[in-house]
C-alpha positions in Angstrom: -3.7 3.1 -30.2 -3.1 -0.6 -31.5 -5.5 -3.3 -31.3 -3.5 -5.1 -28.3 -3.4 -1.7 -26.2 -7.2 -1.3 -26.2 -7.4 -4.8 -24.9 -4.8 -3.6 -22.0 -6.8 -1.0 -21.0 -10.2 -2.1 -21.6 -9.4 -5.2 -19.2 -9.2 -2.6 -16.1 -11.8 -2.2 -13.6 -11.0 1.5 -13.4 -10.5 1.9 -16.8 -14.2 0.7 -17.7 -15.4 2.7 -15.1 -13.7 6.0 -16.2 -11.9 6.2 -19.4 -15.0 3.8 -21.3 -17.5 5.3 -19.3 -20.9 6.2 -21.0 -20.9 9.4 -19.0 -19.1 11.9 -21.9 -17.9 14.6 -18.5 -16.6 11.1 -16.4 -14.5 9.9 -19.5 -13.5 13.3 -20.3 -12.1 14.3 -16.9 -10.5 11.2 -16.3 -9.1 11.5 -19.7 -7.5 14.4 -19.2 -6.3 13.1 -15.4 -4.2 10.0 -17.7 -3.1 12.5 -21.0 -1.4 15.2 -17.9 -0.1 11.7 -16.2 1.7 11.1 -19.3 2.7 14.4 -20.8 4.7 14.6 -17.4 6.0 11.2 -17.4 8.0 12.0 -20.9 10.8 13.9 -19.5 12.0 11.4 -17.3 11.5 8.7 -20.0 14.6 5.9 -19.6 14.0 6.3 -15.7 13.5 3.3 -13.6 9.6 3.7 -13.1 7.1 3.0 -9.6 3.5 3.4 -9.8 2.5 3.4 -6.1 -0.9 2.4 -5.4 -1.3 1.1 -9.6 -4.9 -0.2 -9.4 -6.1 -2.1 -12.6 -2.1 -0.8 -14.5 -4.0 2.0 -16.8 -1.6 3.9 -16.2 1.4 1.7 -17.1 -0.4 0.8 -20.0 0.0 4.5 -21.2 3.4 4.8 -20.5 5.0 1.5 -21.1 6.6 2.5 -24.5 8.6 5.2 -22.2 10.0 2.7 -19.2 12.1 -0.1 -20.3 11.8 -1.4 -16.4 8.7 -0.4 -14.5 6.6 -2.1 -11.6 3.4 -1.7 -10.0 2.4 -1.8 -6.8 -1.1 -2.2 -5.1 -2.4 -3.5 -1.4 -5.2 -5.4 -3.1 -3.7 -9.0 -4.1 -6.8 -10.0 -6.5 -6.0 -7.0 -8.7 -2.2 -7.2 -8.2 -2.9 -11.1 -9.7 -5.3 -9.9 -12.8 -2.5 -7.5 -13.2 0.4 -10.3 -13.5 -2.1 -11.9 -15.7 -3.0 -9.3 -17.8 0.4 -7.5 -18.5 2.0 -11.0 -18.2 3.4 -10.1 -22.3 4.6 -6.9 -22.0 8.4 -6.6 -20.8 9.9 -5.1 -18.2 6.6 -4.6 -16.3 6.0 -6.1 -13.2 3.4 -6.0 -10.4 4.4 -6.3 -6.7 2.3 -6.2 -3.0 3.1 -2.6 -1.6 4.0 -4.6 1.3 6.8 -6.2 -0.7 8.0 -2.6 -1.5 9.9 -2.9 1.9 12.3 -5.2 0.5 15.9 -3.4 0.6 16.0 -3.6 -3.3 13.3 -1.2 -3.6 15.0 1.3 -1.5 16.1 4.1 -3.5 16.2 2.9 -6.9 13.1 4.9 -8.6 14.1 7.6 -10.7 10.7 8.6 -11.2 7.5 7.7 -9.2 3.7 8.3 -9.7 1.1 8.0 -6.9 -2.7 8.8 -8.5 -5.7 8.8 -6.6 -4.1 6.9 -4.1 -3.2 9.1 -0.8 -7.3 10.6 -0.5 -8.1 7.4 0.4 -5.7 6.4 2.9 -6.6 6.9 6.8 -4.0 8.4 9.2 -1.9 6.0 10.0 -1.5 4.7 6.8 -0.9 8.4 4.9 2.3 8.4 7.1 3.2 5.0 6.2 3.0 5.9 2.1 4.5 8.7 2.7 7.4 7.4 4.3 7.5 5.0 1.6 7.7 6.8 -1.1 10.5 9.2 0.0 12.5 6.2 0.9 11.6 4.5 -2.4 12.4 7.9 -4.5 16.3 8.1 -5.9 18.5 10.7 -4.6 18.0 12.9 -7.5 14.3 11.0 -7.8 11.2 13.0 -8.9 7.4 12.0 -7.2 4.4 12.8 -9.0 1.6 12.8 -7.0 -2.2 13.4 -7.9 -5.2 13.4 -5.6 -9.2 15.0 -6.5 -10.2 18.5 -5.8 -13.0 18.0 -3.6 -12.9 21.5 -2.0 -14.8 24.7 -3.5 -17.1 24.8 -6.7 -15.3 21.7 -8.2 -17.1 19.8 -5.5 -20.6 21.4 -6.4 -19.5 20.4 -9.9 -18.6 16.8 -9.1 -21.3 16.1 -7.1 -23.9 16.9 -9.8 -22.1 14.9 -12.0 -22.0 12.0 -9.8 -25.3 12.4 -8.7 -26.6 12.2 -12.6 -24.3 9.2 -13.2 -26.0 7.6 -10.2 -29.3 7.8 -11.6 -27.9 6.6 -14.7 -26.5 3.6 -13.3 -23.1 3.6 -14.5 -20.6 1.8 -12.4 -20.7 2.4 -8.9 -21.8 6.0 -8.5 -25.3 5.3 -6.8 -23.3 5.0 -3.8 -21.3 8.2 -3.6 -21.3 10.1 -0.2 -23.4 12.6 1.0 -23.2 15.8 2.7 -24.8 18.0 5.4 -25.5 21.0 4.6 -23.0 22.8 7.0 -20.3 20.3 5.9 -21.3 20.9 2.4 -20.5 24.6 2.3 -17.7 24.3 4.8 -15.9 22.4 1.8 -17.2 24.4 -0.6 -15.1 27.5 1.2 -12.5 25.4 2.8 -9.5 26.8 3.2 -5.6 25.2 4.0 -7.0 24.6 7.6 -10.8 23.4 6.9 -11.5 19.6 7.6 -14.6 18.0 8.5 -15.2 14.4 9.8 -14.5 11.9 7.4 -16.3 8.8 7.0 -13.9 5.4 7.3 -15.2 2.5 5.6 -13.8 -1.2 5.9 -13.0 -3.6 3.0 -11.7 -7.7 3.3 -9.2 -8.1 0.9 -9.5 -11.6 -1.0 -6.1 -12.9 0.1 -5.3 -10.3 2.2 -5.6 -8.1 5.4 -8.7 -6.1 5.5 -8.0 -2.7 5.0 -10.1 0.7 6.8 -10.0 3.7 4.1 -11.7 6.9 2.9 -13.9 8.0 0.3 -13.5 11.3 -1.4 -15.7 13.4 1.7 -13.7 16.1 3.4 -10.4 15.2 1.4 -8.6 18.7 1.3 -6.0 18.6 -1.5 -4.4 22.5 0.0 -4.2 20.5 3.7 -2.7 17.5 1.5 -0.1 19.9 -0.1 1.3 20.8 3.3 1.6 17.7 4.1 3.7 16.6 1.7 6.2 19.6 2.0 7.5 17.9 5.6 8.5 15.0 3.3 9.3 16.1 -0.2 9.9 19.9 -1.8 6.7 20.3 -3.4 8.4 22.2 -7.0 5.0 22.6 -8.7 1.3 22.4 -8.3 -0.8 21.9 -11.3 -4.4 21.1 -12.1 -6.5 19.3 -14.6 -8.5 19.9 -16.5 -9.1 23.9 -17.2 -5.4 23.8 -15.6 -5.4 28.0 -16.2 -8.5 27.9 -12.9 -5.5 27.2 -10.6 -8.0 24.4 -8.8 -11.0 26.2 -9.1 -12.8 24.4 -11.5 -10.6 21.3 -12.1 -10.8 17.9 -10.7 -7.2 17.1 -10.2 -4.8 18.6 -8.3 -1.1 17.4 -9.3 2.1 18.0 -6.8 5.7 17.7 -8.7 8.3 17.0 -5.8 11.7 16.0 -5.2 13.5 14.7 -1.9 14.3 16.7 1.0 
């Protein structure tokens, strides 16, 4: 990596937290989550690109030698502005409101859109509204790439150890991770399509924007998730990272490749 593509990434808030983190199993995982991100990005290379739901750009930063025209798009306008700021040299990159994604220009006109760690978090309501947004956002002939955490089965045991460790380390904001009951613990731990327990909704005030209600990662089911998306999108291919080969078992990523209904 250059000099000048360190300094892209290194100026993200999730990038420090994950990719630079001290923890060697936090950097790792999330290392593999953004190598996977772009090893599937390259085949639609040349596309018109959407990042729904970008956070701090990493992401974009990865890619941008493979997108001549690519934009970003986040509901938090502080980070949407360090994001104009921040990318402000590299062409054909731009940073947009999700809001502003409704915008009959927008309609359509992705041949290839991402959406990472994004649709865990988002509460009813607004899970139908981003998924509504992204199928009308896709192309025709448009691919989605979605990825959300495995939070289900011995990966949670796993992640929750880790967390808990980085916690007591004090690395970035993992002293407050969310707890679990004991019942709601192992109910994860064998969930199934159908398993769902209650899930916490927290509250945020945006600087410069609406406040928004979302979830943590408690009681996100990526198999429930998966149906889901199949009344929106055909959902072509389900893969996992890392130790993809566990089908889920062990991995903290679950990644859906679908196209338009």
């Amino acid at each position: 990596m250059s000099v000048a593509h360190d300094q892209l990434l290194a100026g993200g808030a999730y990038a420090r937290k994950q990719l630079f983190c001290k923890d060697r199993i936090v950097a790792w995982s999330h290392g593999s989550r953004f190598r996977l991100s772009r090893k599937l990005a390259e085949p639609y290379a040349g596309l018109k690109l959407l990042d729904y739901g970008c956070g701090d750009g990493t992401f974009l930063a990865l890619v941008r030698d493979l997108f001549p025209v690519a934009v970003g798009a986040d509901v938090d306008p502080q980070q949407t502005a360090d994001c104009v700021r921040r990318f402000a040299g590299v062409s054909g990159l731009s940073f947009v409101l999700t809001e502003e994604l409704s915008a009959p220009c927008h309609s359509g006109t992705y041949g290839i859109l991402f959406c990472m760690e994004v649709l865990e978090h988002c509460t009813e309501d607004n899970l139908q509204g981003a998924l509504n947004d992204m199928r009308r956002l896709l192309a025709p002939d448009g691919t989605a790439v979605i990825s959300v955490p495995v939070e289900i089965g011995p990966s949670l045991l796993a992640k929750q150890v880790v967390r808990r460790v980085a916690g007591w380390r004090g690395l970035g904001d993992y002293k407050y991770r969310e707890t679990y009951g004991t019942r709601e613990f192992w109910k994860m731990i064998f969930a199934r399509e159908q398993t769902a327990i209650p899930r916490p909704v927290y509250r945020v005030d945006m600087v410069g924007g609406p406040a928004i209600s979302y979830h943590g990662h408690k009681g996100f089911n990526w198999r429930a998730l998966r149906r889901r998306l199949r009344g929106y999108f055909r959902v072509e291919e389900t893969r996992f990272s890392p130790l993809s080969r566990l089908g889920g078992y062990f991995s903290s990523q679950a990644w859906f490749i679908c196209k338009p209904r």
